[in-house]
Structures are given as C-alpha cells and as structure tokens.
N, CA, C and O atoms as a GROMACS GRO file, in nm:
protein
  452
    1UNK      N    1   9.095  10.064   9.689
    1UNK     CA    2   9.006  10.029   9.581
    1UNK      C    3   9.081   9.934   9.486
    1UNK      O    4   9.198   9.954   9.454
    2UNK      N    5   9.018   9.842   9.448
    2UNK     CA    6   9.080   9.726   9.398
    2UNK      C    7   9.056   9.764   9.213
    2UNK      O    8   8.992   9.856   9.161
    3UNK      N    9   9.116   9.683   9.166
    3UNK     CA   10   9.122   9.716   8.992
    3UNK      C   11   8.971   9.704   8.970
    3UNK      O   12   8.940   9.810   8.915
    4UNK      N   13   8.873   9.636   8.984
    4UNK     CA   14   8.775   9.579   8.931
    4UNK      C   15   8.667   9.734   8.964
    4UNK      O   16   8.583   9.788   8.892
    5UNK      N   17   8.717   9.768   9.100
    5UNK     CA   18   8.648   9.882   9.152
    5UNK      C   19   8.649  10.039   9.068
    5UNK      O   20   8.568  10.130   9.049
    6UNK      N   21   8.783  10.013   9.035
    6UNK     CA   22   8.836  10.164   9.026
    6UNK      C   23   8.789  10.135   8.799
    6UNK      O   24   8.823  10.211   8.708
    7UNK      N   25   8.721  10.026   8.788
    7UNK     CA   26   8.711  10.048   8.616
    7UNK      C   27   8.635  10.075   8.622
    7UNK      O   28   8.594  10.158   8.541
    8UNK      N   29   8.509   9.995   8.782
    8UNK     CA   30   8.366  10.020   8.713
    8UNK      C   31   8.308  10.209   8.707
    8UNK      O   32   8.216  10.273   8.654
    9UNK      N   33   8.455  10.243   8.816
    9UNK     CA   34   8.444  10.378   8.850
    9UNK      C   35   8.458  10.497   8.796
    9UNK      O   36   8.418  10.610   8.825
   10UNK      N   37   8.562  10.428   8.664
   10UNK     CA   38   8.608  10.475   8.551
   10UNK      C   39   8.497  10.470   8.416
   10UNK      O   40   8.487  10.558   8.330
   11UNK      N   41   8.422  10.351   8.424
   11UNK     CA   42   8.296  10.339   8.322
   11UNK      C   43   8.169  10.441   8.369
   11UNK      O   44   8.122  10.530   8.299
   12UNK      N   45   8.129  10.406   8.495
   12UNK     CA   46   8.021  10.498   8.530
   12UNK      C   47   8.066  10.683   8.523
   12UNK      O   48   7.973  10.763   8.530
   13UNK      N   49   8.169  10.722   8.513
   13UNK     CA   50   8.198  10.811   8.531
   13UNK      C   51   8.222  10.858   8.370
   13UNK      O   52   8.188  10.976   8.370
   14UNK      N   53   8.257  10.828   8.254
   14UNK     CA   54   8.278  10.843   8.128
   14UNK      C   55   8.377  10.811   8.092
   14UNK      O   56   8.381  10.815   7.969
   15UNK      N   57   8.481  10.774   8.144
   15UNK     CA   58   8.593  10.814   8.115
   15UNK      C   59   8.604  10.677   8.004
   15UNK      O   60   8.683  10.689   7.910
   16UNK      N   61   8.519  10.538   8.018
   16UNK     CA   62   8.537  10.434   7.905
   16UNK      C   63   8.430  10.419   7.912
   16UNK      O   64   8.356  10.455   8.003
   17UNK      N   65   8.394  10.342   7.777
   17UNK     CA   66   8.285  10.328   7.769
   17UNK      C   67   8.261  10.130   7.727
   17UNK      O   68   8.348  10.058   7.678
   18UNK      N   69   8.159  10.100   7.755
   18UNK     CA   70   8.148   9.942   7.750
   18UNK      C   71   8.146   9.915   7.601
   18UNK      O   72   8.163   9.796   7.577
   19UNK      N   73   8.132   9.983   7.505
   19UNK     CA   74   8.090   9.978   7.340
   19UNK      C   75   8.205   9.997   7.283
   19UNK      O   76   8.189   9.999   7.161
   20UNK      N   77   8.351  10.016   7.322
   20UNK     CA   78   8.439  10.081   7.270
   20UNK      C   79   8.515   9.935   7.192
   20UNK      O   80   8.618   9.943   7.124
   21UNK      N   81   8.443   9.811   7.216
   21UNK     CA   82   8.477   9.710   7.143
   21UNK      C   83   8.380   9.627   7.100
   21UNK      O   84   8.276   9.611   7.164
   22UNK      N   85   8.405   9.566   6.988
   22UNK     CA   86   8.335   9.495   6.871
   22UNK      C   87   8.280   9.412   6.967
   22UNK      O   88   8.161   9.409   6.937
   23UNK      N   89   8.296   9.346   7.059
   23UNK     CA   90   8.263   9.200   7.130
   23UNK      C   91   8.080   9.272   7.170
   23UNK      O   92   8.052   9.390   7.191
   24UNK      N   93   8.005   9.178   7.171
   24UNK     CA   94   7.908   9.213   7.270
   24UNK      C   95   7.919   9.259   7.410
   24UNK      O   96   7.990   9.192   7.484
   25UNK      N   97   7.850   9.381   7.465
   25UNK     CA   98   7.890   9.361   7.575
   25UNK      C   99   7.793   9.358   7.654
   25UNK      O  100   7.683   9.353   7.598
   26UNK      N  101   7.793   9.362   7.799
   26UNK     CA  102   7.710   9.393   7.901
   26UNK      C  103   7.711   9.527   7.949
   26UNK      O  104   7.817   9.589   7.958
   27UNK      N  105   7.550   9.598   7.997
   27UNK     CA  106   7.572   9.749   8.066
   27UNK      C  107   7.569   9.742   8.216
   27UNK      O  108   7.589   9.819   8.310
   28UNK      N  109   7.533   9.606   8.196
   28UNK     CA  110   7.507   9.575   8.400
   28UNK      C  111   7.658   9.542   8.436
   28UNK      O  112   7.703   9.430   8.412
   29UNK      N  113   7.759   9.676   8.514
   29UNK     CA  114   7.812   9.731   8.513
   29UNK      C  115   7.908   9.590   8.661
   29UNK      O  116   8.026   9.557   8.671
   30UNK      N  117   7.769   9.543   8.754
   30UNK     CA  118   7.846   9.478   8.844
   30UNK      C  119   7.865   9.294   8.788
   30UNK      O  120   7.903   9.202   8.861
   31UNK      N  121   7.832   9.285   8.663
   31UNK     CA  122   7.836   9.151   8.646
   31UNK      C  123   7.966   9.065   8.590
   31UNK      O  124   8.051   9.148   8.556
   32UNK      N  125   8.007   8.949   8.572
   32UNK     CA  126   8.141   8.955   8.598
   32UNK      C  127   8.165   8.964   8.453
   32UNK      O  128   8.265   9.014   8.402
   33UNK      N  129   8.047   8.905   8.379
   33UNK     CA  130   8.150   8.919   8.209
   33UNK      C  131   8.142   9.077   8.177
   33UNK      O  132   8.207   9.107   8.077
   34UNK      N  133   8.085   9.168   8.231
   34UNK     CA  134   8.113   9.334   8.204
   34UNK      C  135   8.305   9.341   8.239
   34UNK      O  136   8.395   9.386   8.167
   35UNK      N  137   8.313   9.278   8.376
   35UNK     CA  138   8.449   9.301   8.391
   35UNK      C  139   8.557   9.222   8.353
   35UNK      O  140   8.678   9.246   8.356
   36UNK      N  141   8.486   9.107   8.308
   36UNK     CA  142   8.607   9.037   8.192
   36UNK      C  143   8.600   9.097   8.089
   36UNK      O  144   8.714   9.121   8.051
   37UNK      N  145   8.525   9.136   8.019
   37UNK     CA  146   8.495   9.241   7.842
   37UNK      C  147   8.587   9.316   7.903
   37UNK      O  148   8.700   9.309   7.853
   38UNK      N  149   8.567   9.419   8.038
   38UNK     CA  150   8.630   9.542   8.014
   38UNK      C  151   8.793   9.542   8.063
   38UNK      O  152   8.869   9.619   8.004
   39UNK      N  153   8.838   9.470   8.152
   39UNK     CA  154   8.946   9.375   8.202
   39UNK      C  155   9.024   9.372   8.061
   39UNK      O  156   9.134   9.426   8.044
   40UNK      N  157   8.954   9.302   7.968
   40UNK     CA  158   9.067   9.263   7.840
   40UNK      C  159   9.058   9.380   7.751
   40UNK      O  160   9.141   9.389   7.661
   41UNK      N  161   8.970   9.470   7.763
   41UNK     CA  162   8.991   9.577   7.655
   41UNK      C  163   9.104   9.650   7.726
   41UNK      O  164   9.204   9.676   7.658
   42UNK      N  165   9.102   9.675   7.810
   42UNK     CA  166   9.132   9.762   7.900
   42UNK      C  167   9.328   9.699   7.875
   42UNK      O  168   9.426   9.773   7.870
   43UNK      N  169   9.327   9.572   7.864
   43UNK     CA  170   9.498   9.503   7.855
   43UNK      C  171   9.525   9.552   7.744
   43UNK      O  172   9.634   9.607   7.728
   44UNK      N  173   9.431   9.546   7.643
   44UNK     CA  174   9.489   9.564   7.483
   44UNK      C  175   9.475   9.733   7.453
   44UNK      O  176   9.527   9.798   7.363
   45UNK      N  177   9.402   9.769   7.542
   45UNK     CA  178   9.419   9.923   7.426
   45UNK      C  179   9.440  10.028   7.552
   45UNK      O  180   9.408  10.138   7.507
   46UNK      N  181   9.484  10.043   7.703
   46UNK     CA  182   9.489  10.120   7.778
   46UNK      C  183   9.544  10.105   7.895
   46UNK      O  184   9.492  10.112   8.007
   47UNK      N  185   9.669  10.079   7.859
   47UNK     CA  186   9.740  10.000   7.994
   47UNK      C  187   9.802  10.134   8.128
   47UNK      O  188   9.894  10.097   8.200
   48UNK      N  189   9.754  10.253   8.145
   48UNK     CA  190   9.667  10.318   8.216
   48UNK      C  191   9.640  10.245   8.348
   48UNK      O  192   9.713  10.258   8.447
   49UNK      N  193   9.526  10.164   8.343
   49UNK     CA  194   9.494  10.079   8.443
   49UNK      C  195   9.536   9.957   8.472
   49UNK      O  196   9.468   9.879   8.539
   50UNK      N  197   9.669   9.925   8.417
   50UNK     CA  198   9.733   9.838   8.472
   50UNK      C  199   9.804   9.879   8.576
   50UNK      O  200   9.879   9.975   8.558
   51UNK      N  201   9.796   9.799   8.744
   51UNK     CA  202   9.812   9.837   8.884
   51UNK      C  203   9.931   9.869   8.841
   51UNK      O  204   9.966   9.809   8.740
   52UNK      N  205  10.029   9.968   8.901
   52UNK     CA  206  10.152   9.987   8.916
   52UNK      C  207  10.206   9.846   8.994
   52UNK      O  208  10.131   9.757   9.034
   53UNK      N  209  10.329   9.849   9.005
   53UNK     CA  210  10.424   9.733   9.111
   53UNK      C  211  10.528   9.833   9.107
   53UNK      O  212  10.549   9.933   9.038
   54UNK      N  213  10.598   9.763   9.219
   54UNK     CA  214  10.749   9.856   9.263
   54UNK      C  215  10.853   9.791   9.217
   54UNK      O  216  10.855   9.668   9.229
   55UNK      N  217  10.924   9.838   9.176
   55UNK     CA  218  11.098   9.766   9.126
   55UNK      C  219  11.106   9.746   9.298
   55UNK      O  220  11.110   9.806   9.405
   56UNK      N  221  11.107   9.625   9.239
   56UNK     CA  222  11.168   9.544   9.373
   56UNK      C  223  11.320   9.565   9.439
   56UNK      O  224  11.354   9.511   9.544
   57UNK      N  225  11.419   9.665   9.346
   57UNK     CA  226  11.515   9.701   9.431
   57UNK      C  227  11.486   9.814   9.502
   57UNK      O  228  11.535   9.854   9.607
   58UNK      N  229  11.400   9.862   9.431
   58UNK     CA  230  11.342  10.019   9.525
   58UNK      C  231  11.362   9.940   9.641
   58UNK      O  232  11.469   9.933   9.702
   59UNK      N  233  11.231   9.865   9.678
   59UNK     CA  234  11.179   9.805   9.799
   59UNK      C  235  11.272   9.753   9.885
   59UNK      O  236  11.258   9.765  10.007
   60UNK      N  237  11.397   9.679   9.818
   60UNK     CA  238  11.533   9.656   9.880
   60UNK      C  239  11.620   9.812   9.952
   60UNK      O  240  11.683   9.811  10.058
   61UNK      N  241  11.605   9.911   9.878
   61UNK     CA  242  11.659  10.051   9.908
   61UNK      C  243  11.588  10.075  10.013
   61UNK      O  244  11.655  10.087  10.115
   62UNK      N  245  11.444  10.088  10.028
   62UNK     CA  246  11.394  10.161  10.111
   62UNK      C  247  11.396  10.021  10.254
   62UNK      O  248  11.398  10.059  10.371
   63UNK      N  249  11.397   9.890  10.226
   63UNK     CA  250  11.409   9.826  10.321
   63UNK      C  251  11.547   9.879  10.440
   63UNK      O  252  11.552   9.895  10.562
   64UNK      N  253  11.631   9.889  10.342
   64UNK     CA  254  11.827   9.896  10.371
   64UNK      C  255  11.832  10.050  10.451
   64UNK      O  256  11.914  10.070  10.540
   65UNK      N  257  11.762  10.125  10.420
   65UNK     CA  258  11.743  10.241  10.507
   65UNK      C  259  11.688  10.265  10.619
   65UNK      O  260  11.733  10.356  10.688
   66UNK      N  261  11.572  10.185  10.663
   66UNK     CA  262  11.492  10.147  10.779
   66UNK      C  263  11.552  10.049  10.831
   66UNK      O  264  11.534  10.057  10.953
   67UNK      N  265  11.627   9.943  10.802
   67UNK     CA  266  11.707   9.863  10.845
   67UNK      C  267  11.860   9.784  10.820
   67UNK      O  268  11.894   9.675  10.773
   68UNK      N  269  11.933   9.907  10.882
   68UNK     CA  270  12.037   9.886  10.856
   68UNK      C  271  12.126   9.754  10.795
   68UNK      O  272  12.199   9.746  10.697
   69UNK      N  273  12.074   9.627  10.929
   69UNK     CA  274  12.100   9.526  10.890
   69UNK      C  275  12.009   9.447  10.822
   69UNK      O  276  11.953   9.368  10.898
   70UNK      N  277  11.960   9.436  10.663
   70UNK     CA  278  11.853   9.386  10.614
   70UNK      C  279  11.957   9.274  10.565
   70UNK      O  280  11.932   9.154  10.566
   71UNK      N  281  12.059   9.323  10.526
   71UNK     CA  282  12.127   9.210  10.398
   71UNK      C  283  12.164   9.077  10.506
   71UNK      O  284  12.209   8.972  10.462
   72UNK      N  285  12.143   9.095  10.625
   72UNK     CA  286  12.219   8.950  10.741
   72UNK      C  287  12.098   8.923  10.779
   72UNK      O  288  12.107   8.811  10.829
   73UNK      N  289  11.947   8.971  10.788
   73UNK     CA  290  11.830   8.918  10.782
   73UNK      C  291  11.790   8.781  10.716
   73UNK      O  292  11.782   8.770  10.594
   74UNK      N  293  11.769   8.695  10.786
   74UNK     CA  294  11.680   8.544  10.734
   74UNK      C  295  11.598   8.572  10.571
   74UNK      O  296  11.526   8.672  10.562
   75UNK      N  297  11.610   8.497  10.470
   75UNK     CA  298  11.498   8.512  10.349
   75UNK      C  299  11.409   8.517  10.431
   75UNK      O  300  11.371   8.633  10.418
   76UNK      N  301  11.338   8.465  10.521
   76UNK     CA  302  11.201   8.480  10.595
   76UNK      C  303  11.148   8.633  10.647
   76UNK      O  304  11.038   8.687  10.634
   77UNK      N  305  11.260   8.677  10.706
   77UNK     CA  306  11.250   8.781  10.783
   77UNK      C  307  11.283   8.928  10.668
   77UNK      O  308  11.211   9.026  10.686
   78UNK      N  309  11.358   8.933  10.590
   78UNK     CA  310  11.338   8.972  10.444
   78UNK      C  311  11.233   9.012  10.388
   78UNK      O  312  11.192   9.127  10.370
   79UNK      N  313  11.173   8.877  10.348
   79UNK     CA  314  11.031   8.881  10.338
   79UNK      C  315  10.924   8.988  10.396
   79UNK      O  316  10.862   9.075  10.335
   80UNK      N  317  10.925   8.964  10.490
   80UNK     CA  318  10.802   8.999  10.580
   80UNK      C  319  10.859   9.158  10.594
   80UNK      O  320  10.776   9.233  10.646
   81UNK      N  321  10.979   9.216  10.560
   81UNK     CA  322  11.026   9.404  10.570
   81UNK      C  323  11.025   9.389  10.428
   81UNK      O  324  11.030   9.505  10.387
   82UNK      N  325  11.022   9.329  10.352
   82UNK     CA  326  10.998   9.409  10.166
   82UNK      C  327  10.844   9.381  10.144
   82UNK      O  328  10.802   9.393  10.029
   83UNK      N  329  10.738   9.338  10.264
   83UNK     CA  330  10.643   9.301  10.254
   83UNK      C  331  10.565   9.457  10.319
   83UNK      O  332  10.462   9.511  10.278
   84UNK      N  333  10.654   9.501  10.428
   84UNK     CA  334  10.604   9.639  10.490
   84UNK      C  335  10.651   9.727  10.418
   84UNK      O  336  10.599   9.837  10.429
   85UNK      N  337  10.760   9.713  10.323
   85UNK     CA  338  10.814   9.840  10.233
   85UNK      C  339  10.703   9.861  10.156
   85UNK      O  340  10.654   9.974  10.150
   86UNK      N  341  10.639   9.740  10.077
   86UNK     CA  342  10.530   9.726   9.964
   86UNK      C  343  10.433   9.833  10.061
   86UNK      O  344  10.392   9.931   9.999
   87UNK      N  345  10.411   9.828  10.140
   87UNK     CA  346  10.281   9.877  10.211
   87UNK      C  347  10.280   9.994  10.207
   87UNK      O  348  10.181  10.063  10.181
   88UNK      N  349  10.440  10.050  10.244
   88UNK     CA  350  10.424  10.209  10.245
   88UNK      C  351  10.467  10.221  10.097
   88UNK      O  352  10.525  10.328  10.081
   89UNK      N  353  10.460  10.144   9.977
   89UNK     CA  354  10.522  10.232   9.868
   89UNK      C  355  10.342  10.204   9.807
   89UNK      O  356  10.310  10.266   9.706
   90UNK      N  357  10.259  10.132   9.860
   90UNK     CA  358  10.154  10.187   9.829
   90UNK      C  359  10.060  10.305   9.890
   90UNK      O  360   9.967  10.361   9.832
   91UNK      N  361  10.107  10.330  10.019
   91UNK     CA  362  10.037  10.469  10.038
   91UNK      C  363  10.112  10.594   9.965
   91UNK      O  364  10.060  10.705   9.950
   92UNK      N  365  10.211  10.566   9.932
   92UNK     CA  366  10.257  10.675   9.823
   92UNK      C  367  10.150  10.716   9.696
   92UNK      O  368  10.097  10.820   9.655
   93UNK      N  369  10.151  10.560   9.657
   93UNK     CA  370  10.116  10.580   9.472
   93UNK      C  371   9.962  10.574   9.503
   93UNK      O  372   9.894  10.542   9.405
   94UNK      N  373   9.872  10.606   9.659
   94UNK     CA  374   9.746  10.654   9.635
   94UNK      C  375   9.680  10.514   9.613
   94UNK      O  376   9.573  10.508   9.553
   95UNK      N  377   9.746  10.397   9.664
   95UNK     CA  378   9.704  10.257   9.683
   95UNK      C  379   9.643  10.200   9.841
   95UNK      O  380   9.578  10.096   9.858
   96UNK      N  381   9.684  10.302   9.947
   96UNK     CA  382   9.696  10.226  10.049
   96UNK      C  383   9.569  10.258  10.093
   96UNK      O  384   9.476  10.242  10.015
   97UNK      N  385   9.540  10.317  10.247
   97UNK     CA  386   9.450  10.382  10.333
   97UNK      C  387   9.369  10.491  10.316
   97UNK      O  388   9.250  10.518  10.307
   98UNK      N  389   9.524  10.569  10.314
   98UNK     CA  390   9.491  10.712  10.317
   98UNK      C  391   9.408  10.782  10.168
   98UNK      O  392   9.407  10.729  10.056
   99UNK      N  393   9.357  10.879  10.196
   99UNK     CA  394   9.279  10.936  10.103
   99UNK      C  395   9.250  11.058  10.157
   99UNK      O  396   9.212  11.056  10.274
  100UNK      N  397   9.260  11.183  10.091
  100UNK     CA  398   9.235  11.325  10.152
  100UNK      C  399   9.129  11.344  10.213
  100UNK      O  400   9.125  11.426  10.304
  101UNK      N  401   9.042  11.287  10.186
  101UNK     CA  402   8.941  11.285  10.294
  101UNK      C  403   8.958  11.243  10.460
  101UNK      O  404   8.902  11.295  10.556
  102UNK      N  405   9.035  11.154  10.458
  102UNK     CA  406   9.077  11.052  10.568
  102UNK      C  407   9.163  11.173  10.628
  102UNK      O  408   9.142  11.181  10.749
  103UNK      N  409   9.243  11.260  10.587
  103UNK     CA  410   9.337  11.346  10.660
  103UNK      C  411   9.333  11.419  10.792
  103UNK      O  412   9.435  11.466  10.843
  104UNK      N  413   9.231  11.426  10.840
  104UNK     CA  414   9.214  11.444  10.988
  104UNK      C  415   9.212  11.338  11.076
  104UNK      O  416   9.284  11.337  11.176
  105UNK      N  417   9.138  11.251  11.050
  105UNK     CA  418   9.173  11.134  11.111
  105UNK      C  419   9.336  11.089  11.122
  105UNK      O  420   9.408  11.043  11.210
  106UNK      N  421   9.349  11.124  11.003
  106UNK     CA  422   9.561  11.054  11.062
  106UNK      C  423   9.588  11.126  11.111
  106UNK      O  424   9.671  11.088  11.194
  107UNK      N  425   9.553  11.327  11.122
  107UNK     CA  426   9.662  11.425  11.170
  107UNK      C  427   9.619  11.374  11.320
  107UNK      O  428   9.711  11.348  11.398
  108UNK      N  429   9.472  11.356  11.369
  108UNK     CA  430   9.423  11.303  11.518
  108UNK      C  431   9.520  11.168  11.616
  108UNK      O  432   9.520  11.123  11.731
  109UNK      N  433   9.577  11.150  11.517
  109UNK     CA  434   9.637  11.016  11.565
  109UNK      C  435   9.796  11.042  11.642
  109UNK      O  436   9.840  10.981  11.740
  110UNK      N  437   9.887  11.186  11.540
  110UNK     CA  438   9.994  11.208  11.627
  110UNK      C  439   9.943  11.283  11.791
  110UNK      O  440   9.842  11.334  11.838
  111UNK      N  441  10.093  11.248  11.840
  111UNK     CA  442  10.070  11.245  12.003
  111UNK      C  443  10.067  11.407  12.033
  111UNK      O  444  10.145  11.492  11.989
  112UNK      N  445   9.957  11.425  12.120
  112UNK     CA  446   9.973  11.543  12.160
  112UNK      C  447  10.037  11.577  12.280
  112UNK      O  448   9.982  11.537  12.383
  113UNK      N  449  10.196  11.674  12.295
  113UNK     CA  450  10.248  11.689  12.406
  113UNK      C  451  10.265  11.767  12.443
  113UNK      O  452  10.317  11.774  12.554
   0.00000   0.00000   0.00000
C-alpha cells in the first residue's frame, strides 16, 4: 500500500480528518488536491506517515552477511544486493507482500518432504 493509499485509509477510517486545517478542503477523498491538502498537513503536523527508509548501513550489514564478499562486488552489482536488502527490510517494517492474511499462502509455498 502506497502513502497516498494508506492516508486515504487513515481519513476514511477517523483517524484524520480533512478539516483539521484552515485551507479549504475537499471530501472527495480520491481527488488529487484532497491528497495534496492532506499530503502537506500530514508533513507539517504528523510525521507518523512519513514512509520509513533504512539507514543505509543497516542495508550494507545485512548485505555483508548474505554476502560475504559484498565489499569486492562491482558499484553495479552492489547496487542491485542493497537493492534486495531494501526488499526484505521492507517485508519487515509491514511494507512488502506479506500481510497476515496472506500467511497460508507463504506457509503453502515451503517444500514438503
């Protein structure tokens, strides 16, 4: 769920409300100046919903552990494993795929022997 998704999800649900600033706003919830109004309230008074990011040495740590030799790796090739680290440090923080619902489906997927 992308930022734009997870506010309007956050407005329809109570948790903000579109009036909580002086500006005029919109209630039609999918239109884009609702999510620019709520986008900038949202910077100035509730940074909450600002996406997490990873300290990029994390991403170096967890690269250096899955691959021993990361530091003699090409910048290219670098790239593209702090690019798969990002991936799993978002199924951590509840960014990626997975979702408790989804949990049978992944347990279906290990091998049965």
């Amino acid at each position: 769920m992308n930022i734009n998704e997870r506010l309007k999800v956050a407005y329809r649900a109570g948790f903000i409300s579109a009036c909580n600033w002086s500006a005029p706003c919109s209630q039609d919830v999918d239109s884009p100046a609702f999510e620019k109004e709520l986008r900038s309230f949202l910077e100035k008074h509730s940074p909450i919903f600002d996406p997490p990011r990873p300290d990029i040495a994390l991403l170096v740590s967890m690269a250096m552990r899955g691959h021993h030799g990361f530091g003699l790796l090409s910048k290219r090739d670098q790239l593209r494993v702090l690019q798969d680290m990002g991936r799993l440090w978002e199924e951590v923080i509840g960014e990626g795929f997975y979702s408790p619902d989804k949990a049978d489906f992944y347990m279906s997927q290990l091998a049965k022997e």
